[in-house]
N, C-alpha and C positions, 0 to 999 in steps of 0.2 A: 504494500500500500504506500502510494505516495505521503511524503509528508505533505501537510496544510498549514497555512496559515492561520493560525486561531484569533478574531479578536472579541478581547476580552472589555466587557461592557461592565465600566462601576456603574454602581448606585449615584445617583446625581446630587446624596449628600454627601458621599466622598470624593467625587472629584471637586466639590465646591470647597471642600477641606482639604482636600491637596492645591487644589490653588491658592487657596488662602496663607497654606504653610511655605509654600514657596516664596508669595509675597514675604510675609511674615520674615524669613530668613532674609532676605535682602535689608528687610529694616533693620534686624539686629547686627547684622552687617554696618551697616550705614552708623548708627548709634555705635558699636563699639568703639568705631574707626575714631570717633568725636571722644568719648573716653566719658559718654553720655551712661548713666543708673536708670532704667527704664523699671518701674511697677504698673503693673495691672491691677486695681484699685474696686474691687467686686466687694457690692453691698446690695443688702434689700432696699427698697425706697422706704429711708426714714429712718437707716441706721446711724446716719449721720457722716455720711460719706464727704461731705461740702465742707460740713461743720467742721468736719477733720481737717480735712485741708486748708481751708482758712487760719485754722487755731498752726497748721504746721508752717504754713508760708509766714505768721507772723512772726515765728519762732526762732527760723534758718534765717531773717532777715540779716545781711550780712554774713553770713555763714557758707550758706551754697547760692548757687544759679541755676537756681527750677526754671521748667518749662511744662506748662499744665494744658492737656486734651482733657474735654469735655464731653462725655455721650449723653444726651438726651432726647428725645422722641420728639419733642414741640417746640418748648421754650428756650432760651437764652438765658434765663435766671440765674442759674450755676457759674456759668462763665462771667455774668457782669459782676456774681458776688468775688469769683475769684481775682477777675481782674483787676480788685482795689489792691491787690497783696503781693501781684507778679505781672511783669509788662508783659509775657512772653502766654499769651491762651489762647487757644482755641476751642470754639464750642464747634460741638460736630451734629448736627441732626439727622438721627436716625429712621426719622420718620415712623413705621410702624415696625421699624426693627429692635430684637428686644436686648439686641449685644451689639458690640462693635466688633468691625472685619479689620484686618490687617492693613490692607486695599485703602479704608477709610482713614486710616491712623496715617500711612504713608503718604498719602494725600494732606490730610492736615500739616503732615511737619514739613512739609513744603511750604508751606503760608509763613513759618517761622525762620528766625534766626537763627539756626542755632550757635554760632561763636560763643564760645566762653559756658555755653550752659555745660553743667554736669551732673544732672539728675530731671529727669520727667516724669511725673505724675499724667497718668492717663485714669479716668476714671470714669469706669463703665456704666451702662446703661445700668439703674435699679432694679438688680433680678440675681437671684442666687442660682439660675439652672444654664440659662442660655449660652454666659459670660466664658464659662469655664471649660467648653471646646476648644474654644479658638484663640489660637496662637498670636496676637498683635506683633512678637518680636521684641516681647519685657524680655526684662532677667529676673524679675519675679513678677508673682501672683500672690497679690496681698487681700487674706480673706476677712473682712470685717463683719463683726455681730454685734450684736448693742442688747443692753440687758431687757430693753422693753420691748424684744420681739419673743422672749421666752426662751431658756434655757433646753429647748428640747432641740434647738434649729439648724443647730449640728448636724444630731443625728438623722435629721431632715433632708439635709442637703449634705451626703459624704464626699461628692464627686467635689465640690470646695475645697470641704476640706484636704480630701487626700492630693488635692491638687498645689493647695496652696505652700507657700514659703516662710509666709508669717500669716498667724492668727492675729485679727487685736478684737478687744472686747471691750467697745465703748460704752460712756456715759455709765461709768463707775458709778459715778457721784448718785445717781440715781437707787443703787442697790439698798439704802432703810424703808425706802418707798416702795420698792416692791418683792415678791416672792418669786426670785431668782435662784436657783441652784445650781453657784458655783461649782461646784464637787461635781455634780453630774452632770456639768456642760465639758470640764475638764475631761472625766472619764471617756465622755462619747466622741469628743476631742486625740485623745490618745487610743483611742480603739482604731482611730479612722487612720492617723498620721502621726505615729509614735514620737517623732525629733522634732515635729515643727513647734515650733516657739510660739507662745502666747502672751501676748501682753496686752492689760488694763490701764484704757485709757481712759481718760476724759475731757471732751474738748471744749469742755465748758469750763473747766476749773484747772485744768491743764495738770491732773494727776497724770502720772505715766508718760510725757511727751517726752522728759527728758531721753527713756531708754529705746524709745520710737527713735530718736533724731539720731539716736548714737546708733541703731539697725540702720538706720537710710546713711549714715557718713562710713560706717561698715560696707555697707556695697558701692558707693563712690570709692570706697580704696581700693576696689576688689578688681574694679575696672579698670582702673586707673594703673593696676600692676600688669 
């Protein structure tokens, strides 16, 4: 029997994720080349993904040179709050998409300068499922939970966690006000992603930012070597 040519048909969500990861790799390409800290910044809507940022940009003022991506579905709101605290943003609209593509990330940092920057925050659409496919072309994946969406949200969402680099656990300050169980967000935490790091923030009282800044000047060294 002759040989044949076989072709072999993906699924149209994989080649739409192999495009993506190829893009993706060009950007992290592009970014190391710059000696750029790239995070992917995944939160539910209203864990305080913004608030974060804001309380972080005030904080590195003088310290580093961020450059901040925006993913939101509508508004601009995000980016005009961030843009008091960093020259260098872009808001990206995703219209009815519930994550950002690589594709869109590398398009945006086109708009930008980037000279001198050495650290970007990208911060994804609000959704704990969609975000954590796709590759942007970070060096990490930063998983945020906040104590008022319930201690069980972990174990809800593993594919986060086991994905993620760093856990943080905002709006601390919150914890006499409500019936959070740290111990069993921990557990289901270390069930999912044994090594990954956890830290309690709050970006209203700025408990925990110091060991947050000193993990983001940790990865600006890490690239920088």
């Amino acid at each position: 029997m002759s040989a044949q040519t076989r072709t072999v048909r993906l699924p149209v969500d994989e080649r739409i994720l192999e495009a993506n990861d190829e893009i993706a790799a060009a950007v992290r390409t592009e970014l190391a080349g710059r000696g750029i800290f790239a995070i992917d910044l995944i939160g539910a809507p209203g864990s305080g993904k913004t608030a974060l940022l804001e309380a972080t940009l005030r904080a590195m003022a003088g310290r580093r040179r961020p450059a901040v991506l925006v993913g939101d579905l509508a508004t601009r709101r995000d980016g005009d709050r961030l843009a008091r605290w960093c020259d260098r943003v872009v808001q990206i609209s995703t219209g009815q998409g519930c994550h950002l593509e690589a594709g869109q990330v590398r398009d945006a940092l086109g708009q930008l300068d980037l000279d001198g920057v050495d650290l970007l925050f990208v911060e994804n659409v609000g959704n704990l499922i969609c975000p954590v496919g796709f590759d942007l072309g970070q060096n990490a994946k930063v998983g945020l939970f906040s104590l008022t969406e319930g201690d069980d949200k972990a174990a809800k969402h593993p594919y986060l966690v086991a994905e993620a680099d760093l856990i943080l656990l905002n709006k601390i300050d919150l914890e006499p006000h409500l019936t959070f169980d740290r111990a069993a967000f921990q557990t289901d935490v270390r069930l999912l992603n044994p090594q990954v790091p956890v830290l309690e923030v709050s970006a209203t009282t700025g408990q925990g930012m110091e060991q947050w800044l000193a993990w983001l000047d940790s990865g600006v060294a890490a690239v920088g070597i």
